[in-house]
N, C-alpha and C positions, 0 to 999 in steps of 0.2 A: 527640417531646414531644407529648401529649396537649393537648387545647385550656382542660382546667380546671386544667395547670402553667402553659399558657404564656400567659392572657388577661390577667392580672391584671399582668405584669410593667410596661411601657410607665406604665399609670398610676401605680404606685408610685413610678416614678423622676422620672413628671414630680413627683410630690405632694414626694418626698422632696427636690428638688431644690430647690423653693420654697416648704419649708419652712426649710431652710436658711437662703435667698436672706435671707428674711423674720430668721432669727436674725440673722445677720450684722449687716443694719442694727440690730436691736435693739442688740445692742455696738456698734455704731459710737456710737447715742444715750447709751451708758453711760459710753463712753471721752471722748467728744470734746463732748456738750452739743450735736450738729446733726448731719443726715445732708449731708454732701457729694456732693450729686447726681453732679457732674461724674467722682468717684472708685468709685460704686455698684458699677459692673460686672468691680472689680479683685476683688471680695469673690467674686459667684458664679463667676470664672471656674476658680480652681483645684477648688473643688467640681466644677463640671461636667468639667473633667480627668479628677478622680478616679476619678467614679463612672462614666464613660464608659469608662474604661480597665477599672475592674469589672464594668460591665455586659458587655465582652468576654470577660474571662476567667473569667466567674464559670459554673458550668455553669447550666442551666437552673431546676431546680428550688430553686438557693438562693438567686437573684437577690433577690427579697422578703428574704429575711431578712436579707442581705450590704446590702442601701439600707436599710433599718430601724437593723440593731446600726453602721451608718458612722453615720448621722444620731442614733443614742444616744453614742456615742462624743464626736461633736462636739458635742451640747448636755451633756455633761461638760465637756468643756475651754471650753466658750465659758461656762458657768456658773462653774467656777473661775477662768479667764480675769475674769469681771465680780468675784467677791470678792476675787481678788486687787489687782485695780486699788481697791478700792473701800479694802482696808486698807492699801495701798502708795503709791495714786495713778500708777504708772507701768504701761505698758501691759506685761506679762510676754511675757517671750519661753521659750524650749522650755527653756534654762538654767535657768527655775525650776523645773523637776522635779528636780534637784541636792539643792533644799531641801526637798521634800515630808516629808523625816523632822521636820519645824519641827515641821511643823504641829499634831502633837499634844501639842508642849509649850506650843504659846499655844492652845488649843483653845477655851478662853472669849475670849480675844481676837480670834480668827477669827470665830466665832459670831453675836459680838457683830456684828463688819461685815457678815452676809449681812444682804439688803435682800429685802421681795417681791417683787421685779419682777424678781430672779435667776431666782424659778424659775417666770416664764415660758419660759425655754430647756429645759424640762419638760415645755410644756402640753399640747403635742401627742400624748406620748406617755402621758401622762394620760388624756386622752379618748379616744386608740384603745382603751386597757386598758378602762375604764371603758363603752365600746362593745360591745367584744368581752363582755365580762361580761356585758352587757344582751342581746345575741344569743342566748348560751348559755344563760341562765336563760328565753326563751323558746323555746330548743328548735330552735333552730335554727343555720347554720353560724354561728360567731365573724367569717368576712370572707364575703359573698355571693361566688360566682364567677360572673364575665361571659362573654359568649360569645368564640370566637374572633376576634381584629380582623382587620378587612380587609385586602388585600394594601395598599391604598393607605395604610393605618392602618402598616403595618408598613412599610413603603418609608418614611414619613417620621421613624420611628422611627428609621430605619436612618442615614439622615440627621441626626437631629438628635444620633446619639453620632458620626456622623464631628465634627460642626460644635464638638459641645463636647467633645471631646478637639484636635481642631486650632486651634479659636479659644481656649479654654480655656486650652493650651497659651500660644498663642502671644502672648494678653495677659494670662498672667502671666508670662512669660517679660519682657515690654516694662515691665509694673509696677515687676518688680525691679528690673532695668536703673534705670527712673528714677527708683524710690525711693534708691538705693544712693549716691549724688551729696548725699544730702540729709544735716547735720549733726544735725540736730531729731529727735531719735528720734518722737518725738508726732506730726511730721508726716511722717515715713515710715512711720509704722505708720498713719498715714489715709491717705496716699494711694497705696500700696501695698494698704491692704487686710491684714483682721486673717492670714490665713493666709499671706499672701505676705509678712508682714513677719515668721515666722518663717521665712523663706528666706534675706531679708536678712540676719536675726539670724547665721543658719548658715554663709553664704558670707564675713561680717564675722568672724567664730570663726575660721573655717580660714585667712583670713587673715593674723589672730592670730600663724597656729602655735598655736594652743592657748595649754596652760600652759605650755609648756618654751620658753623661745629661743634663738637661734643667734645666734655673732659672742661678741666680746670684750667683757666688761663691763668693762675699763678703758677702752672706745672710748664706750663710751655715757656713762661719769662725767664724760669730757672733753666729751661733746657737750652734759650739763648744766650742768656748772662754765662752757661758752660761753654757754649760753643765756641762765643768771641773769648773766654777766656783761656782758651787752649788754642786759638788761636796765634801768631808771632808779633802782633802789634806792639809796639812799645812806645808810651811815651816819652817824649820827646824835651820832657821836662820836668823838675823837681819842683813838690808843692802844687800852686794854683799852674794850670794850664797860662801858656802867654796868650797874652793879649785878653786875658780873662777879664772881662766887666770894663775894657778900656772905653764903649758904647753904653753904658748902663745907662738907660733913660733917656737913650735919643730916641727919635721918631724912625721906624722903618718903611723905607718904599722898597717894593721888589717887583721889579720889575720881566714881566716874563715872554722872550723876545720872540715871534713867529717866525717857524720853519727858520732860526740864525742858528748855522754855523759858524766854526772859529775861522776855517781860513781867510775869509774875507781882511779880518782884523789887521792891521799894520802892515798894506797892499793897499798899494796905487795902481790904476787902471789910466793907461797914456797919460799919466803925470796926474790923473784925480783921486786924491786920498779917499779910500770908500769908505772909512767908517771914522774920519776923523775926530769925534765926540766921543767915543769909544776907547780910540787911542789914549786919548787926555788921561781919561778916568782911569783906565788902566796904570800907565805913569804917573797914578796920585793914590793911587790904591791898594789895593791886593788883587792880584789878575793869576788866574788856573788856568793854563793853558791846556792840561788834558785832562777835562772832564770828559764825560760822554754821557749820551742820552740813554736812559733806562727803560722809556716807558713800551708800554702794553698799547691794544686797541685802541685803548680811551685815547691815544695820542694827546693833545694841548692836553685836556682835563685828567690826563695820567700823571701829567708833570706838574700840574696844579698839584694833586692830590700829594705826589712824591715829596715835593718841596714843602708841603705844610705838614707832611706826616712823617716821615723818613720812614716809610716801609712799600715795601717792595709790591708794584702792582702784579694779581694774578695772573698775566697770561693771557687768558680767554676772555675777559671781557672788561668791558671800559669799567674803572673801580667808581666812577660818579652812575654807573646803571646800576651795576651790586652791592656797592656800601654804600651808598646814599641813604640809609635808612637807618645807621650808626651811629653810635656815638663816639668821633676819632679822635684819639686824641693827636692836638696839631699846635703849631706857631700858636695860631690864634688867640686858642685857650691857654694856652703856657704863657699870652700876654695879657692877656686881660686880666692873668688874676694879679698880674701887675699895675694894674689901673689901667693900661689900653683899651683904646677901641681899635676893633679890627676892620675894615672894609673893604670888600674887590670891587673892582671896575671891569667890563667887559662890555664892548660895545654894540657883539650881539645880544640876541635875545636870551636872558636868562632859562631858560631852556632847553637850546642847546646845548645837548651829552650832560643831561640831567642837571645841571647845574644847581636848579631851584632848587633841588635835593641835597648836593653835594654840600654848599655852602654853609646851608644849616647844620649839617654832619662835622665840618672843619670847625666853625662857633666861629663866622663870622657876626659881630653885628648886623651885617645886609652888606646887600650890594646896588650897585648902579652897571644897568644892564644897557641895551638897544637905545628905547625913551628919554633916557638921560641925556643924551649926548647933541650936538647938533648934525644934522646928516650932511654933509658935504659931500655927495655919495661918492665916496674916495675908489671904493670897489663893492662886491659884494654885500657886503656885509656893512656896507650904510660909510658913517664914520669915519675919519681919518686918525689915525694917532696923534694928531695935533689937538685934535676934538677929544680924545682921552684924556690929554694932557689936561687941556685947560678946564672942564670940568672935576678930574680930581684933582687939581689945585684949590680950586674954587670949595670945595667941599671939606680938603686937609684943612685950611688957612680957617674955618670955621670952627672947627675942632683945637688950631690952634689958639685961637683967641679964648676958647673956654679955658685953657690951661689945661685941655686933655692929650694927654703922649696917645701917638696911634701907629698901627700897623696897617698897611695900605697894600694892596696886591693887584699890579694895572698887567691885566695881561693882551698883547696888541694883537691888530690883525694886520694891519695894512703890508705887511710882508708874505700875506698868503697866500699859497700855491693858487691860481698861477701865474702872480706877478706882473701884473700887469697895472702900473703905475702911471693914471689921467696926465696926461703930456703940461699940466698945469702944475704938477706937483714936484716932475724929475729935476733932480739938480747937478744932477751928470749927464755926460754924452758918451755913449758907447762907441768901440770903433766899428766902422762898417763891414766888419767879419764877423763881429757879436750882434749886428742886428736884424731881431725876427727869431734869437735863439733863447730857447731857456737860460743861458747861462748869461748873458746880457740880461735877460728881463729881471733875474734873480739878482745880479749886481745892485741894477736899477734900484732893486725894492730894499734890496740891505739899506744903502746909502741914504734912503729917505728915512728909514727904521731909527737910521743913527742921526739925522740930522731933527726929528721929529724928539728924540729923547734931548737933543741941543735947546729943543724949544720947552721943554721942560724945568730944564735946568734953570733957566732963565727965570723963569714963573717962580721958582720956588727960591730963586732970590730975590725977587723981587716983593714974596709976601711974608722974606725972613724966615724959611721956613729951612734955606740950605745950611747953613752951619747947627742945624740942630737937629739934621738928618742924614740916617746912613742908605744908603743907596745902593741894593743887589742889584745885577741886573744877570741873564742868563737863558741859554735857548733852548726853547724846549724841545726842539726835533730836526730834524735834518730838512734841505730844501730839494736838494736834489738828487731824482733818480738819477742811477748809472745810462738808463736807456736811454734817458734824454739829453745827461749831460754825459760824454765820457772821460775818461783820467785827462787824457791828451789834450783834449778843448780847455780844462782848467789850468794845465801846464802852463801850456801856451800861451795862454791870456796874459798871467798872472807870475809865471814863472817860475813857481814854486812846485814841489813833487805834492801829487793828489792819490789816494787810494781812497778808492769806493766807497770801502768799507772804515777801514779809520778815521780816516777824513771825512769821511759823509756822517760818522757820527757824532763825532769832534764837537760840542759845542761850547759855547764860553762864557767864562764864570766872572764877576768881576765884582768887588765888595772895595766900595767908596768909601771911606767915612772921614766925618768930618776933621780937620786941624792935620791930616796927612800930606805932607805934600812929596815925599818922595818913596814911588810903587815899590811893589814886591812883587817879584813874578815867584809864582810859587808853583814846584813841579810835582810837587803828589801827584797820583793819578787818582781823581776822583768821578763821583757821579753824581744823579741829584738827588740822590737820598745823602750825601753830604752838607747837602743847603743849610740844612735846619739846626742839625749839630752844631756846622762852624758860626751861625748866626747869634745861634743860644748861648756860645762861649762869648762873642764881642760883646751880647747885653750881660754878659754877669748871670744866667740862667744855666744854674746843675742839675742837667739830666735826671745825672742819679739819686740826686737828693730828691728832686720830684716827682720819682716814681715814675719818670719816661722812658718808655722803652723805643730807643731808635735803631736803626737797621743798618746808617750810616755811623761817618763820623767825624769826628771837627778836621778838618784838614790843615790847621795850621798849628796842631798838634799830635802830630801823626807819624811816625818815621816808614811807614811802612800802608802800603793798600791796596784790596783789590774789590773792584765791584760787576758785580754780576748782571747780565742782559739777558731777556728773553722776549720772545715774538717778532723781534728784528732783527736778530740772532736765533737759533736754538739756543734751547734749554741747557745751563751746563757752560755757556759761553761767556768769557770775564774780561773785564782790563787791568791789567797789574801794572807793575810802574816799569816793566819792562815789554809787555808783548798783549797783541790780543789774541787771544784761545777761542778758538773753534770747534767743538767737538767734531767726528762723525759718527757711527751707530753710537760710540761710547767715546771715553776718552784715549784710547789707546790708535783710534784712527783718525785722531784730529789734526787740527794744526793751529800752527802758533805761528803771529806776525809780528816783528819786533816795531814798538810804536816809533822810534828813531828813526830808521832806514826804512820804514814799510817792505822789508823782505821779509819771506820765510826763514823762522828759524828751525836749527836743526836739534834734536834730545831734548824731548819735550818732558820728559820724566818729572823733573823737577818741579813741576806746575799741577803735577796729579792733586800734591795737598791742596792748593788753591782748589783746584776744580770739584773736591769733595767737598771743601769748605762751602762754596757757595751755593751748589745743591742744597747741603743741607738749610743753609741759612734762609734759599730761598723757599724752601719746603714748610720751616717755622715760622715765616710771615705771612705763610701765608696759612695757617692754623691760625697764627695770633691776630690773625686781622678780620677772621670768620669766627672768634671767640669771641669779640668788640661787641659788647651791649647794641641792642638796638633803642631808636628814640623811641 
């Protein structure tokens, strides 16, 4: 090796190394709001593994280029690493590349979330180009070449890839180890270190077994039918459950509402009711004012799946990419073999977070996707909700005339991130302190969400269809980040107390049915794995008599509940009818937020049994949902 291959390599590796070093913490700042000094050196040590182990086998002359395209490579993933946290809020683990085909059906919604300061994991190689450009236009090389380094220059070279492949190695080898103990995803992915916590991720998966599991799933049913039954549930009534079969043989629509939360509901904005259609139905109904959203990755197609199955999605990956291949038992099938037909409606592409899979997995009859629909290109994704509507009406009222009862599942978009509602379509005026901000645009798109379901109603009076149909309706995930919208701006607006975290998961439940006319607010604290229980009690459908196993449960016979979240929360985290729980490493340094006051509360002891309860229970759906036959 000549001395103008071999002078240049040494300082490349140190520059590329701490360059790195220096990204790392940058994510750490993006992820977590503070650098944890104490946790720093879990970050560069698998970097220095790496490129120690490359700098050995890599031959001479491509050493520079092999530290350069590793250090491009990683300011990729640490840049979508930062927008994906920034749209998601949870730190992504190597699982999310599963989903990258998403991404270019919310492309405006993705976009929306990059921040400047993403592409600083950029800048460096910015200014090398931008360098190199200024060399060559004066005529000279693109990189100077240095002389030969000294033998002493090179002995400690020598040394510093032994030191960072075997210390390198060996704390993050101790990282893992001690992350892997830890509940809190959030705080194993800090104190672990962004690249060692897809380690964890991958040694927890193979754990797993993957998607497929072993062993008896009549062994797992009993191990649940034990668990809920040592649990302190009690009903709430002698004999048949109320309200039992009071629906038997109506038609079901459910409706599942984009990015709605609850607070909107029964608030006016300068004297404009935002969800006045909403309200109605609520005051004619059964309305849950604290449910809360449960779902995983798969986000909308999480809450699809949750509401048609009542079991708990895994965590790590959207359940229409993993169990799309299953056979689940759901609503659907538990109607049809009541003589229903099932249909979904979705205005995008059936393909979108697998869907064409998923559907067939739930026992839809089919679906009416994209093509179906007229495009009135309302936003992204074609379509308006009015366009929803009037096509599955048009479709019900056919079904209806055959004399076939149906189940119907419209799930919208026109409220999706990022809100922004064709000036053709708004039916409100924001005040001029809410305009240009998320939380105006977000109003905006509630208020058409609810006026667009007004136009439904309509329809389905008009082709006889409302008095002989019950009517869910429910949100399947929250609208607003904290970074974009804060407590204070929602305060303010609106005048009502806002927490991030409660309130940003808050969404609402609301069950019409026909010949009601004075509401029930009902204060369980439930989730949507409650959907399907409390649905199957109004048609006269027993669970247990049909050998269903749900994860929820009827909430309008219930004295008592708590339902467990993860991936939007950590693992371990629940709502009960008095607080949300938090863990940290474990349960003993968590915390609990009382849902009344959204304060801290104090002697959390008494919430341990919840918090092992739901562990466990969500441990054995997720066994019993990787036992489910495949098609």
């Amino acid at each position: 090796m000549n001395d103008k291959q071999h002078a240049p390599v040494q300082v490349h590796f140190y520059m590329v190394a701490g360059l790195l070093w220096l990204k790392l913490l940058l994510l750490r700042v993006l992820f977590f709001d503070r650098i944890a000094w104490e946790w720093i050196a879990a970050d560069i040590a698998p970097v220095l593994l790496i490129m120690g182990v490359l700098a050995f086998i890599t031959p001479g002359r491509m050493k520079k280029a092999v530290f350069w395209s590793f250090n491009g490579l990683l300011s990729l993933i640490f840049f979508a690493a930062s927008v994906y946290f920034n749209h998601f809020g949870s730190v992504p683990t190597y699982m999310a590349f599963y989903e990258l085909n998403q991404v270019f059906q919310v492309k405006e919604s993705v976009e929306s979330t990059i921040e400047w300061i993403d592409y600083l994991f950029f800048a460096d190689l910015a200014v090398m180009i931008l360098y190199a450009l200024f060399r060559k236009w004066q005529g000279g090389p693109a990189f100077p070449v240095r002389s030969r380094p000294s033998h002493k220059a090179r002995r400690v070279y020598l040394v510093v890839l032994l030191v960072a492949i075997i210390g390198g190695g060996s704390l993050s080898a101790y990282s893992i180890d001690s992350a892997r103990g830890i509940t809190n995803e959030l705080v194993q992915a800090e104190s672990a270190g962004f690249l060692n916590y897809e380690v964890v991720a991958a040694i927890k998966a193979q754990e797993d077994n993957g998607l497929i599991g072993t062993g008896d799933i009549k062994d797992t049913i009993a191990k649940i039918d034990a668990l809920e039954a040592a649990y302190p549930y009690k009903d709430i009534v002698d004999g048949l459950p109320e309200y039992y079969g009071s629906q038997k043989g109506k038609n079901v629509i459910i409706i599942q509402m984009e990015a709605f939360q609850n607070f909107p509901l029964h608030q006016s904005l300068d004297g404009q009711e935002l969800t006045p259609v909403l309200n109605s139905l609520a005051g004619e109904g059964f309305y849950f004012p604290h449910v809360y959203q449960q779902i995983g990755p798969g986000n909308t197609s999480d809450a699809e799946f949750m509401s048609n199955t009542s079991i708990y999605p895994i965590g790590t990956l959207a359940m229409s990419t993993g169990f799309g291949d299953r056979e689940l038992p759901s609503l659907p099938r538990l109607l049809r073999d009541k003589g229903y037909e099932a249909y979904t409606f979705h205005v995008n592409k059936v393909g979108f977070w697998n869907r064409n899979e998923l559907y067939p997995a739930l026992g839809f009859n089919g679906y009416y996707d994209k093509g179906s629909f007229k495009n009135d290109h309302f936003n992204a994704f074609g379509a308006s909700d009015e366009q929803l509507y009037a096509t599955a009406v048009e479709k019900l009222a056919a079904l209806q005339k055959k004399g076939t009862p149906f189940y119907a599942q419209l799930v919208t978009a026109s409220s999706h991130h990022p809100f922004r509602i064709p000036v053709s379509f708004k039916k409100i005026q924001v005040p001029d302190k809410l305009q240009g901000t998320m939380l105006g645009d977000y109003l905006t798109a509630i208020n058409y969400t609810d006026y667009a379901i007004g136009t439904l109603i309509e329809r389905l009076k008009q082709q006889g269809l409302w008095d002989n149909t019950m009517l869910v309706l429910y949100g399947d995930h929250f609208g607003l980040q904290p970074k974009d919208v804060p407590e204070e701006q929602v305060e303010e607006a609106l005048g009502i107390p806002y927490d991030s975290r409660i309130s940003r998961f808050n969404i609402p439940l609301i069950v019409h049915v026909p010949g009601m006319t004075q509401g029930r607010a009902v204060e369980r604290t439930g989730g949507q794995l409650d959907i399907l229980p409390t649905v199957a009690n109004l048609l006269g459908v027993p669970l247990k008599d049909e050998g269903f196993t749900a994860f929820g449960h009827d909430l309008l016979n219930i004295d008592s509940n708590v339902v467990g979240m993860r991936y939007y929360l950590p693992s371990g985290s629940f709502f009960n009818d008095e607080v949300m729980f938090v863990p940290g490493k474990g349960f003993a340094d968590g915390e609990a937020v009382s849902l009344d006051t959204l304060q801290p509360v104090e002697g959390i002891s008494k919430y341990q049994s919840d918090y092992d309860y739901i562990l466990k229970l969500m441990n054995l759906s997720d066994e019993y949902v990787k036992l489910l036959p495949q098609r």
